[in-house]
C-alpha positions in Angstrom: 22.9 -7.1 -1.2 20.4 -7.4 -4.1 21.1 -6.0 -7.4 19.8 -2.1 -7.7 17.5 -2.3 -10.4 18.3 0.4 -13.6 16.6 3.6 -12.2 15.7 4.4 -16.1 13.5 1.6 -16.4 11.6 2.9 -13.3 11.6 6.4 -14.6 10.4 5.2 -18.3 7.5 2.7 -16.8 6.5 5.2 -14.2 6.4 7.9 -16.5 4.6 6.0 -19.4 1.9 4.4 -16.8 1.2 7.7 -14.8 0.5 9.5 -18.1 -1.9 6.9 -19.2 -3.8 6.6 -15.9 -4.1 10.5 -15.6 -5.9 10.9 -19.5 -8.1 7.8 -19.0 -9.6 9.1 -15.4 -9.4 12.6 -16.2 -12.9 13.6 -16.3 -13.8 12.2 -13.1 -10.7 14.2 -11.5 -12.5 17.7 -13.3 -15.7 16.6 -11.3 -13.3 16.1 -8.5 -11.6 18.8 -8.8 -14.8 21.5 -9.1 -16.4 19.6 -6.3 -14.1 20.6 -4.3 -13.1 23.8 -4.8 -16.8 25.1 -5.1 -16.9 23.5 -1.2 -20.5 22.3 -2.3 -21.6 18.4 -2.0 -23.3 18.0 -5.3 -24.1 14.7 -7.6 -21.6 14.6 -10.5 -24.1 15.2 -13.1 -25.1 18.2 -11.6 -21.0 19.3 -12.7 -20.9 17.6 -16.2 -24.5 18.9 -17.6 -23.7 22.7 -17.3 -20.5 22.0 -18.7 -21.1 19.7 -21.4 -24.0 21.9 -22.3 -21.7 25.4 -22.2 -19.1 24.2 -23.3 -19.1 20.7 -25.3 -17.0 17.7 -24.0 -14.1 19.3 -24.5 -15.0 21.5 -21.4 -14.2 18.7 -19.5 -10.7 18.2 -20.2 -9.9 21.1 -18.9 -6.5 21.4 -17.1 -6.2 17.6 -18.4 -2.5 18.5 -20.2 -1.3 19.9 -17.3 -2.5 16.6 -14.8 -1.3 14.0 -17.4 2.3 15.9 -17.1 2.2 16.0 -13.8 1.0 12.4 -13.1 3.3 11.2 -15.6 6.3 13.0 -13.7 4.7 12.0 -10.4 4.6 8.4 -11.3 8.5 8.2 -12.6 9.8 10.4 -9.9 7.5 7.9 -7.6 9.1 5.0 -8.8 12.7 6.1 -9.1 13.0 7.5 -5.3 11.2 4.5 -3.5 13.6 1.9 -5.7 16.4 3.7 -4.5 14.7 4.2 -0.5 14.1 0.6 -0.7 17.8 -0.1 -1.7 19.6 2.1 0.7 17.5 0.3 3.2 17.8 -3.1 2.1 19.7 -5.5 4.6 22.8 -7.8 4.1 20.2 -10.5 2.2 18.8 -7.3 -0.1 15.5 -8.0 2.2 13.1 -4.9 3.3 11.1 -5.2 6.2 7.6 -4.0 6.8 8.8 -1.2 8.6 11.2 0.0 6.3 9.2 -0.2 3.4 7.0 2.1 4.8 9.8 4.5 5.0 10.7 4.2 1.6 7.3 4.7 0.5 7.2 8.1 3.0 10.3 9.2 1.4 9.0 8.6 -1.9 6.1 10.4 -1.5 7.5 13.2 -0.2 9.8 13.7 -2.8 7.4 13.1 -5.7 5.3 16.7 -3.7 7.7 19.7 -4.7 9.3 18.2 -8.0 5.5 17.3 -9.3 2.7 17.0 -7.9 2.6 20.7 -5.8 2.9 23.1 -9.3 0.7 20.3 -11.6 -2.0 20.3 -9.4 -2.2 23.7 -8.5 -1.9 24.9 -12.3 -4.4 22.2 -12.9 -7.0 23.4 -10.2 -6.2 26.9 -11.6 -7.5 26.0 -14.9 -10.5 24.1 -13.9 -11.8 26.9 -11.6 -10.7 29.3 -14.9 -12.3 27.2 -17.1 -16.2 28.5 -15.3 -15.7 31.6 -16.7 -17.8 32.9 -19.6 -14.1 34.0 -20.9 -11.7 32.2 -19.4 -8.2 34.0 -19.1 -5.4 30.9 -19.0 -7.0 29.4 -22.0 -4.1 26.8 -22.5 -1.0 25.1 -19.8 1.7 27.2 -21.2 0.2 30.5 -21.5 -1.5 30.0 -18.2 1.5 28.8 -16.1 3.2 32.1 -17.7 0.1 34.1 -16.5 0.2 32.8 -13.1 3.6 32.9 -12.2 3.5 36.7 -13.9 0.8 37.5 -11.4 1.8 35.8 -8.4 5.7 34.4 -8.7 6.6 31.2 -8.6 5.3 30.8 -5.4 2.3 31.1 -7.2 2.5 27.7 -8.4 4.1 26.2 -5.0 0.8 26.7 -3.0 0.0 24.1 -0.2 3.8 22.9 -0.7 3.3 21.0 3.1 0.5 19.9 2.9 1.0 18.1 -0.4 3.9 17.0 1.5 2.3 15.1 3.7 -0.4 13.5 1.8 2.0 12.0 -1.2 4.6 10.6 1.5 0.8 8.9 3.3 -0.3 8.0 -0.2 3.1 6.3 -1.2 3.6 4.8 2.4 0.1 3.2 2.4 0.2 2.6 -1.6 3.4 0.7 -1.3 3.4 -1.2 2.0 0.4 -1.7 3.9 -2.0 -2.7 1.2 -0.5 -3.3 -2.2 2.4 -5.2 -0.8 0.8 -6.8 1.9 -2.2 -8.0 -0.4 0.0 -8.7 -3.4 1.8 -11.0 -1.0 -1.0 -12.8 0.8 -2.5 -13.6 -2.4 0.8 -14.6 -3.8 1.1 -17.3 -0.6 -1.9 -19.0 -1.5 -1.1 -19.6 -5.3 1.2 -22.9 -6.6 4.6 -22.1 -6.3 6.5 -20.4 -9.1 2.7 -19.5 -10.3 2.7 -15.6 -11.8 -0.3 -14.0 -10.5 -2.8 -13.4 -13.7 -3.1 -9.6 -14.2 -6.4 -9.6 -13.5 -5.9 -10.3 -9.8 -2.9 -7.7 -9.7 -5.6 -5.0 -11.3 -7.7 -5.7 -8.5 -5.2 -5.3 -5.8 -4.0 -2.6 -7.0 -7.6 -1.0 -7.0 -8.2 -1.8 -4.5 -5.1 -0.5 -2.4 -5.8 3.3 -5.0 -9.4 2.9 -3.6 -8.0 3.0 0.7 -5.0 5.3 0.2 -7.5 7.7 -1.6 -9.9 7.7 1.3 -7.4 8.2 3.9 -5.8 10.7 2.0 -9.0 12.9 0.7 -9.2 15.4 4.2 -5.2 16.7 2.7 -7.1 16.7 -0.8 -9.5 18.8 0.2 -7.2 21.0 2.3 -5.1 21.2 -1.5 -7.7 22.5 -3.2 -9.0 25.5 -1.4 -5.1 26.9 -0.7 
């Protein structure tokens, strides 16, 4: 049996990457985000003008704090429960086959939905949709996650709990296994041996498996956003 790695280090790097990919990409998940919940196809220009124009670039940060907490808690939570799926599920040699890797990812994924990603994005999409308003009432994450769970419980902020469900444990699953895995590895075969892939070519796997699992996933995503 392989050596379980420290789950701290996986919370700490999860954490500190998921934070730093939700503030850089942030304004394209506002665009995202409107789109959506407005139910209208439009260019994203046609989102950031009026808002820029009403409300300065600022305006389009809003509900960023309360995504980069979430993703950052996503991301460590992430990492954390599919080390210790993968573990539990390890054979004899401390190997993971295809097939159970994919289970660990599912696992992971599902458990990363009600302690993260379900109240962060619902706050989040809250605050964007808020954020139209001539005079918005949440203003802030904190005084707006009071507001809402004042209003509507804290069911309020558990909206579309299965559905999330679903598409963090077919995010992870795919994420994980069938592409980042599987591509990481096929590159890795053709490479000298004891050769460290440069991190340009794990960027681009890694895009490259965000850019699938992102398109398989977006019918859930939608779903999300209208609860």
């Amino acid at each position: 049996m392989s050596k379980k790695e420290n789950p701290l280090y996986s919370l700490i790097a999860g954490t500190a990457a998921g934070a730093v990919e939700a503030f850089i990409t942030y304004p394209t998940e506002f665009v995202k985000t409107r789109s959506q919940f407005g139910g209208r196809r439009e260019p994203p220009l046609d989102t950031i003008r009026p808002t820029v124009k009403t409300k300065g670039i600022a305006g389009l940060n809003s509900g960023c704090t309360a995504f980069v907490v979430g993703n950052s808690l996503k991301a460590g939570v992430r990492f954390v429960s599919y080390d210790h799926f993968k573990h539990m599920l390890a054979d004899s040699e401390g190997k993971v086959s295809s097939g159970r890797s994919l289970l660990a990812g599912l696992g992971a994924g599902m458990a990363e939905a009600p302690f993260a990603v379900t109240p962060s994005e619902t706050i989040k999409t809250k605050l964007v949709d808020d954020a139209k308003r001539p005079n918005p009432r949440f203003r802030r994450l904190i005084y707006g996650t009071a507001t809402i769970v004042k209003e509507e419980g804290i069911r309020g902020i558990y909206r579309g709990l299965s559905p999330v469900m679903m598409r963090q444990g077919a995010n992870s699953a795919v994420r994980f296994t069938t592409l980042y895995t599987t591509l990481k590895q096929r590159v890795q075969s053709n490479a000298p041996p004891g050769q460290t892939l440069p991190s340009s070519i794990t960027f681009s796997i890694g895009a490259i498996a965000g850019l699938v699992t992102v398109y398989t996933t977006m019918p859930l995503e939608c779903v999300l956003n209208v609860c």
